[in-house]
N, C-alpha and C positions, 0 to 999 in steps of 0.2 A: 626482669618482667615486673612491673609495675602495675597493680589493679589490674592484671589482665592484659594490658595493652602493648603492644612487644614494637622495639626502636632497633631498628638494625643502622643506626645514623652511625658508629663505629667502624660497619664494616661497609661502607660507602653506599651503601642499598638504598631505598627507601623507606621513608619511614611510615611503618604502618600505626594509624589514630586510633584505630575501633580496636576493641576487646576479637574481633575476627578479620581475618584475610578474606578479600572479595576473588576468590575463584572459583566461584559458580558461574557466571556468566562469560567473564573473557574467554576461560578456555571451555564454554559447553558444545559440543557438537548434540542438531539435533536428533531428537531421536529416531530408530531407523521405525520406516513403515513394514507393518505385516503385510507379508509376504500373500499375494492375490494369483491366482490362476482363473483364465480366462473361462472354463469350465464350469467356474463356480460363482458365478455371476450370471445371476437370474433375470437381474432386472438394473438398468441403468440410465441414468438421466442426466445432462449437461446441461447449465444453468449456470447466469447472468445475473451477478447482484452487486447492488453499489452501496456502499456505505459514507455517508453522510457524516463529514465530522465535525457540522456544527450539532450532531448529537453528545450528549454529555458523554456516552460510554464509548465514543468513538473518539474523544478528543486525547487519548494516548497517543494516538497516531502522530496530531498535531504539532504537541509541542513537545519539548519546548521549541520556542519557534529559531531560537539561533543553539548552536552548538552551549553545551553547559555543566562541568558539574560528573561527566562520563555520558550523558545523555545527548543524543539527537534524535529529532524526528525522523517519521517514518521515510518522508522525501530524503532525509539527509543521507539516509543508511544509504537508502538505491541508489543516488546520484553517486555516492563516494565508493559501493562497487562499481558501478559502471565506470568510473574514469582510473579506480587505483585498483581493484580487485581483480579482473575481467570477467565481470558480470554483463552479461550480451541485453540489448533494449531491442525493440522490434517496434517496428514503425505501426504507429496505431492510426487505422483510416475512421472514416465515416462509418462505413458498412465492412466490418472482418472478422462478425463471427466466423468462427471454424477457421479463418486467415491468420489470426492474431501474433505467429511467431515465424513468419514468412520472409518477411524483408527486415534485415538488419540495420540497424539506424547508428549514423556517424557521432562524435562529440555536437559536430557544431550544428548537427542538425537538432540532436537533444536539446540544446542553449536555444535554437529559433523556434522550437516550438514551449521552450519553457519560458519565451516572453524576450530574450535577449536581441537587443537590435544595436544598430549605429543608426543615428542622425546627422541630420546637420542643426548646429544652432549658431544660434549670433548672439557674440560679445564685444564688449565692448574694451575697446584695448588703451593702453597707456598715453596714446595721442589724442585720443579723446574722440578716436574714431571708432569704428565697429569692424569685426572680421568676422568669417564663416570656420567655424573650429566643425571637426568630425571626432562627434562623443558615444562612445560604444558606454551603451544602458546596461546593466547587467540582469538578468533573472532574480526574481522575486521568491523563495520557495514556497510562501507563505500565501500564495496565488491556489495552490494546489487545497481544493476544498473537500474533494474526494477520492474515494476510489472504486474503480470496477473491480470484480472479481468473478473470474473461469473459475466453475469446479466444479466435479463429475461428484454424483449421487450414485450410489450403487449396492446394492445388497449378494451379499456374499454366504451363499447357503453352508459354507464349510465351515464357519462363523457362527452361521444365523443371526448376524448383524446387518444393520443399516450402516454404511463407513459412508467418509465424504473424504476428496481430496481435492485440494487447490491444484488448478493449473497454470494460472496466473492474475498477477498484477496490476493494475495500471492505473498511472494517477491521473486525476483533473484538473485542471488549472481553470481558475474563477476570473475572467478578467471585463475590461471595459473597453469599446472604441476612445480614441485619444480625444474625439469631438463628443461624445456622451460627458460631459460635464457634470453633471449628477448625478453621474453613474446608477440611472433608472432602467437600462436595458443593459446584468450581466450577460456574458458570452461563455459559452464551457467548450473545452475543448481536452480530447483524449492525446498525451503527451507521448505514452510508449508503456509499450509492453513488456512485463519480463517474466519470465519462466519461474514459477514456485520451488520447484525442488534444485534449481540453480542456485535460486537466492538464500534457500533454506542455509544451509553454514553461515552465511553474514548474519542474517535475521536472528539465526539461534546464539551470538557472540553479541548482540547489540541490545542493551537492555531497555525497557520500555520504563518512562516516566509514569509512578503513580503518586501522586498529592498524598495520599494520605501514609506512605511510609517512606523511609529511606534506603529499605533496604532493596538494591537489588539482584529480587529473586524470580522474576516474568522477563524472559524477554520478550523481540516482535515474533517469533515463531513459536512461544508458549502462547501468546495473546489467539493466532491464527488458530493453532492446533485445540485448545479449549475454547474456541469459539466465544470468545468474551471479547464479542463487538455485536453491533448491530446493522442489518443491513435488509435492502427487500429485492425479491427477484425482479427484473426488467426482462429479461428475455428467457426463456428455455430451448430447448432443441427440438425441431419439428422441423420437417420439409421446405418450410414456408417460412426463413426464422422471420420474426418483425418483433421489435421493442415493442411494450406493452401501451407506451404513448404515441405507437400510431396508430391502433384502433380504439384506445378511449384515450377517456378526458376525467380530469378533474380526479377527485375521492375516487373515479373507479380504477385508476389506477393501482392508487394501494388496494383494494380492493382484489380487484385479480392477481395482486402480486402473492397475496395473500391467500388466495385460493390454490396458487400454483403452489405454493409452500407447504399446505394441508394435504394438497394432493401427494406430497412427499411420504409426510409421517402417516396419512391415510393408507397407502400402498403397505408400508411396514405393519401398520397395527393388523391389518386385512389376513397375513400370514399367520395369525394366532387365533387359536380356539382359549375360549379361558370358562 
């Protein structure tokens, strides 16, 4: 041992650089949730919010944008359960609140709705003529601008806490018509769905990019679970569900998203005399 720093290169292993061994993240399972009885649940609310990762505290998510270092992005992790882990995706529609983990979604249907296509293009060949080649585009991940998130609000009198728990997932993808040239009218579209407490073991193994250190000690299911992101409600549960931008417009939007959020911690603070 040298300065701290330990070389297992003798005994054919790897060799470790830093004064510590990085296993706190490869091998962390996350941690288990407190135990809930449906008795003791007073009052409960399901709610619709998306987070925006051209936000500064939401661009963890983001990058880094190709594989690096031990680090991938948030798309990297779900797409790489989904095809190697078996992590289940569910087909995200237009309209499915309360639907969201109904229909099971294929490989190749994930790749078509995450932008991946075949063309046809013309080249120009060795005889100095042109042919018709069929060129398969691949997916972009870096398309993926946001994300939705399910999660049940609920106060737990056995507790006398306010808890929140994710129920799911689902990213956005930012793109453009092939004929929008200036790309002055983006497009968004919901990719797929996946189950939170499914994903939870990847997320809690996969560690989150932070700029300002090297170590890592957050992963993406520390980032979730301590709520260090930012996001606003669009939808809540009610008989009648509707996103919040089809009865307003403009600042009223965050506006109501914002009332629906107060309405949250309002409810909790309500339960105390002080």
């Amino acid at each position: 041992m040298i300065l701290g720093f330990v070389s297992r290169a003798q005994e054919g292993l790897r060799v470790v650089t830093l004064p510590y061994e990085e296993v706190n993240i490869p091998y962390h399972s996350p941690l288990p949730y407190q135990f809930v009885r449906e008795s003791d649940i007073m009052w409960a609310k399901i709610v619709w919010r998306r987070i925006e990762l051209s936000e500064k505290i939401n661009q963890v998510f983001y990058f880094p944008t190709e594989p690096a270092a031990g680090y991938r992005s948030l798309i990297d992790v779900l797409l790489d359960g989904i095809h190697n882990r078996g992590l289940n995706a569910y087909k995200a529609r237009a309209r499915d609140a309360g639907q969201e983990f109904d229909i099971p979604m294929t490989e190749e249907e994930i790749h078509q709705e995450m932008g991946a296509k075949t063309e046809v293009q013309v080249v120009e060949n060795p005889e100095g003529g042109y042919d018709s080649v069929t060129v398969d585009i691949p997916y972009d991940p870096t398309q993926i601008k946001a994300y939705l998130v399910k999660e049940i609000w609920f106060f737990d009198k056995q507790r006398s806490v306010m808890d929140v728990r994710i129920i799911g997932l689902c990213p956005v993808r930012k793109y453009y018509r092939d004929d929008d040239v200036e790309q002055a009218n983006p497009l968004y579209k919901k990719v797929f769905w996946v189950l939170y407490p499914e994903a939870r073991p990847l997320l809690a193994r996969s560690p989150a990019y932070l700029p300002y250190s090297d170590v890592k000690n957050l992963s993406y299911d520390d980032i979730f679970q301590k709520r260090l992101f930012s996001g606003y409600i669009f939808m809540i549960s009610e008989p009648k569900r509707r996103e919040i931008a089809e009865y307003e417009q403009g600042l009223n939007v965050l506006l109501r998203a914002q009332e629906l959020q107060n309405m949250i911690t309002d409810f909790e603070q309500s339960l105390w005399s002080y």
